[in-house]
N, C-alpha and C positions, 0 to 999 in steps of 0.2 A: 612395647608401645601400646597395642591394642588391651594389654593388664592394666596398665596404668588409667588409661584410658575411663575406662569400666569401674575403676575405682574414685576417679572423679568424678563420675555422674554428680554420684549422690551429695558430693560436697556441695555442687554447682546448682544444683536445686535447690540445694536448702537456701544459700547465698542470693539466689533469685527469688524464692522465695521472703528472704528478710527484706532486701529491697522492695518489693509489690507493696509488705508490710507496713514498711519507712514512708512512701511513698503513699497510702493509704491515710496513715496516721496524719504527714504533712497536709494533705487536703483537706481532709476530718476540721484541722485545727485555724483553717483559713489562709492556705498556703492559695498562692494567684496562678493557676497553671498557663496564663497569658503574658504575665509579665517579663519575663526571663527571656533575652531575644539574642543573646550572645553564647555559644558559638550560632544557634537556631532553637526555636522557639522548642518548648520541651514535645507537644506533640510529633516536630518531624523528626526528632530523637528516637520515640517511640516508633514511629512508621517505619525508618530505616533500619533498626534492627529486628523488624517482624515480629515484634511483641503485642501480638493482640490484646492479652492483658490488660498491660500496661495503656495501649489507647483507648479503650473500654471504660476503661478507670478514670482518663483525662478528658473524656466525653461526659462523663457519668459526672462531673464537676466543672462541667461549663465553658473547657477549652473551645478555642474557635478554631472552625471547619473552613470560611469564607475570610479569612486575613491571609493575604502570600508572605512569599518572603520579601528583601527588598530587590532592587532589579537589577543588582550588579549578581544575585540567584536565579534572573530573569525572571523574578515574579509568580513562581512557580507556590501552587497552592496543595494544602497534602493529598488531596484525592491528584492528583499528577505525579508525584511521589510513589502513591501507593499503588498505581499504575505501572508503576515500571520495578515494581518489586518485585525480584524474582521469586520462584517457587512457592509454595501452597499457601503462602501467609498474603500472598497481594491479594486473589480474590477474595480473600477473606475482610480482611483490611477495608476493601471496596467495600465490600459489603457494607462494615459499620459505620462506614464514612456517608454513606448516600444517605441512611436513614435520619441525619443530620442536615443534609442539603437540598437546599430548593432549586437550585444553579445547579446542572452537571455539566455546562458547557460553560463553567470560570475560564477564560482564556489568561494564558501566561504572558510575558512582556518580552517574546522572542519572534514578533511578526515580521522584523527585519535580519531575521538568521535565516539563512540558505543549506537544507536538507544537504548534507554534505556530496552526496554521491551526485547530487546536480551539480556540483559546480565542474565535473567534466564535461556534464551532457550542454550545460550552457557555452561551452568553448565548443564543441560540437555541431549547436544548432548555431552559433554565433548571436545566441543573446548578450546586451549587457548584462541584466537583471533579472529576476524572476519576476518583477512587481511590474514587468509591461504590459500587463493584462486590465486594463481598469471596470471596475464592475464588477469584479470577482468577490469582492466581499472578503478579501484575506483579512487573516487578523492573526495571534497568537495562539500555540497548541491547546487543543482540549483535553483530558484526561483521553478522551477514545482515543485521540492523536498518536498518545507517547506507548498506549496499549497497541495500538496497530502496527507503530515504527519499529518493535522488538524485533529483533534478529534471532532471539533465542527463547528457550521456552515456552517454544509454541501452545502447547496445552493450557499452561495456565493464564498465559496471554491472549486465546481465546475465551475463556472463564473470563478474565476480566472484562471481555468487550463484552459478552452475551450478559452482564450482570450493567454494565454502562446503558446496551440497548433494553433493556426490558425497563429501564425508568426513564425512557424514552431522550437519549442521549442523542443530539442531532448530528446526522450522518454527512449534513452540506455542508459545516462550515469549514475552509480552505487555512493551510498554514503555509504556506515558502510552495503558494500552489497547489499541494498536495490536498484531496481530502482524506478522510480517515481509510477508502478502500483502495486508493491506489499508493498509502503508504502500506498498508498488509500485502496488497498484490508484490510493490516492492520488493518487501522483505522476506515475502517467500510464505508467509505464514497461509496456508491454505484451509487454514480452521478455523482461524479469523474471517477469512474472505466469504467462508461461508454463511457465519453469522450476522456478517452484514450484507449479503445478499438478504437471509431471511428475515432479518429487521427491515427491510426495506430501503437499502442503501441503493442507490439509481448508477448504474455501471456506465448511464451515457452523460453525467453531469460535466457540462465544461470545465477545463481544470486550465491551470497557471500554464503560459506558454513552455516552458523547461519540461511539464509534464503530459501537457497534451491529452488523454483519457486513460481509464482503467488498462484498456488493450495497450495504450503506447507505454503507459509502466510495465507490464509486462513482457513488453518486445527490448526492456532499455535493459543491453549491456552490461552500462555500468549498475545495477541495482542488483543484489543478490540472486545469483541464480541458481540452480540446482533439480529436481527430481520432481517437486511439486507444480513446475511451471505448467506442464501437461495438463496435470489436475485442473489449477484456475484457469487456463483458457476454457475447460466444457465446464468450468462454473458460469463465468461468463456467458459464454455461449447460449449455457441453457437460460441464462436471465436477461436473454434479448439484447445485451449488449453488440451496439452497430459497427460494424466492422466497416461501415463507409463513414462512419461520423467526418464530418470535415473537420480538420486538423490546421492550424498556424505550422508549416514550416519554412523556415527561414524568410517567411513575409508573403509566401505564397498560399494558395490553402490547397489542400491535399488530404491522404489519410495514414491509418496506422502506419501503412507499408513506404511509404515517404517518409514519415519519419523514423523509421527504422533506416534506412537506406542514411538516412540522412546520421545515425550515430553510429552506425557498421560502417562506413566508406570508409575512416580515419584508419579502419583494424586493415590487417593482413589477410591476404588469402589464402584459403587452405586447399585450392584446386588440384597441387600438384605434391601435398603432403603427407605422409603415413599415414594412420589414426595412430597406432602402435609410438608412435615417437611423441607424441601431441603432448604441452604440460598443460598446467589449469589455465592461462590463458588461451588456447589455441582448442582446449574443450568447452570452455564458457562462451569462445565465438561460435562453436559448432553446435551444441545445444542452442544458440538464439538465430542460428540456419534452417534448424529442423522446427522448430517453432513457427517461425516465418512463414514456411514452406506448411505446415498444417492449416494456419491462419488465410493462405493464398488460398485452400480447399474449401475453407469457411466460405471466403469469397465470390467463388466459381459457384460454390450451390446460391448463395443468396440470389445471384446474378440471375442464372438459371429461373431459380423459382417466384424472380421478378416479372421474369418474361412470360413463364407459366401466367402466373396474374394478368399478366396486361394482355391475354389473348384469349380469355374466359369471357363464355357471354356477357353482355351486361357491363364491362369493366372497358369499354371504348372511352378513349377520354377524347377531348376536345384538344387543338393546338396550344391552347393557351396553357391548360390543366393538367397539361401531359407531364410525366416526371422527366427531369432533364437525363440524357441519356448517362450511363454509367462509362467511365471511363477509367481504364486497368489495361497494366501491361500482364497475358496470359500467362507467365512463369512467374516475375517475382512480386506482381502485384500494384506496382508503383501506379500510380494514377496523373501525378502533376507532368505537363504538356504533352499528356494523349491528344492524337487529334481524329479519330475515331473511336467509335462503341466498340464495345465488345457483344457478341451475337454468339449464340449457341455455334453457326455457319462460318463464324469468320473470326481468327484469334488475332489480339493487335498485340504487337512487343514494344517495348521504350526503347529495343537495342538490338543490333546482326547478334549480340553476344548472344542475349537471352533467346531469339528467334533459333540460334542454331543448336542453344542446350535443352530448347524443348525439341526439340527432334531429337535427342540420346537421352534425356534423363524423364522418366516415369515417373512421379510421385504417386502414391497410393492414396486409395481417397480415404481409408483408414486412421484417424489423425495418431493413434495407438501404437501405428507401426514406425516402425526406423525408416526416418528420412533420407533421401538424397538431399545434398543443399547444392546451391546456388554459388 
């Protein structure tokens, strides 16, 4: 096989070859590379088989950059295409495609599709819809959207975002809730999430109730999890994302740790189970325990160096101007119907459970080390 193989290179170049040729010729002579819209316009032809060439050549001839498809395609325009190209040929693709466009935030005609993995988390928080957020400014996916939403191909799928952000591709606009970093956070891509920290993407911008903020994508279950999750919480971390942001759950406001609480309670517990036995659903809950449980450490210092602050000279506030006190259960974090502060002197629990598993279980203030969970 691998002879044969090696022997058709060169037939197959040549043949590619005569094509570029054919194709050359037909333009040369007044051929319309916009007319042609059945099965898809010749450009997304060229996109989908990663023949840069070839789009080069139908750019070089006045194919259009800014015409979608129709919307039963959902509207989708070829820099969104070439976003979701996999391997070396998308950022590249990108690339020839921007220097044509004035728009790099074309939205598509899919502002009423629902990011799949949400439609557990919505039986979960007990949403109808994603779209109960008004004000959010949702609309359909951007090219950074479908670059950020990859599950695979991490490398080249950041190349594509850091080639999006650098002609300054906006980082706010929301699709099915999502913005562009809490669908990278999702999907695990932690090379992505970096470059849109350093583009300037805001780790504490409100998002669609189903997804709550960057940190609550990252604590959701249902979204791909795996080895990188660690990585992005000290991405976040370090780019000041609020581990108290107030949160919509289930009609209350609360934060991260509530809404985790609130897509974990449905799973099973692992209190009284091997590790040795566990399959991949019973480690995908256990990695979003040990997460949990680092984020609750986040917590405790914020809290801490809250208090530090408010007892520095100078830093007296007035009844009125005072911050409203913090309110967290000491072990798993939960915040919604605390009915006291939390103080360096005095720990408050939501639960006898949680009060009696911080008396046996230590978590390390280390976020790097193996967790006990909860």
């Amino acid at each position: 096989d691998t002879q044969e193989t090696v022997c058709r290179v060169p037939a197959m170049n040549i043949e590619r070859h005569m094509r570029l040729k054919t194709l050359k010729v037909l333009l040369e002579r007044g051929a319309d590379p916009n007319l042609a819209r059945v099965p898809l316009p010749v450009l997304f032809l060229a996109i989908m088989a990663g023949d840069t060439e070839v789009v080069q050549t139908l750019l070089l001839f006045g194919a259009h950059t800014d015409v979608p498809l129709p919307p039963e395609y959902k509207g989708l325009y070829p820099l969104h295409v070439a976003a979701a190209l996999p391997g070396p040929q998308g950022p590249v693709i990108t690339e020839i495609l921007i220097q044509t466009l004035s728009d790099l935030d074309l939205q598509a005609c899919d502002e009423d599709e629902i990011y799949e993995p949400d439609r557990i988390s919505m039986m979960a928080l007990k949403l109808r819809s994603s779209r109960d957020s008004p004000g959010l400014g949702e609309g359909g996916r951007t090219a950074l959207h479908v670059a950020c939403q990859r599950e695979f191909d991490y490398m080249n799928a950041s190349k594509v975002v850091s080639i999006l952000l650098s002609h300054r591709a906006s980082t706010n606009l929301l699709w099915s809730g999502h913005s562009p970093l809490s669908l990278a956070v999702a999907s695990g891509n932690h090379l992505a999430v970096q470059e849109l920290l350093n583009g300037g993407a805001d780790p504490n911008s409100p998002l669609g109730p189903t997804v709550g903020s960057a940190l609550c994508a990252l604590i959701n279950i249902n979204y791909n999890f795996g080895e990188n999750k660690m990585k992005i919480l000290d991405m976040l971390s370090n780019a000041d994302a609020d581990i108290l942001m107030p949160v919509k759950v289930g009609g209350v406001e609360g934060t991260v740790f509530d809404y985790a609480h609130s897509i974990l309670k449905k799973n099973f517990y692992l209190d009284h189970t091997q590790a040795h036995t566990f399959g991949g659903k019973e480690r995908k809950l256990l990695e979003a325990h040990q997460l949990q449980n680092a984020m609750v450490n986040l917590l405790r210092q914020k809290c801490k160096d809250m208090g530090a602050e408010d007892l520095t000279p100078g830093s007296r506030k007035t009844a009125k101007t005072s911050r409203p006190p913090v309110l967290f259960c000491f072990f798993c974090g939960c915040s919604i119907s605390k009915k006291t502060a939390y103080t360096q002197d005095h720990k408050v629990f939501c639960s006898r459970t949680c009060k009696n598993k911080d008396k046996v279980v230590r978590v390390p203030a280390n976020m790097k080390e193996n967790y006990s969970f909860n």
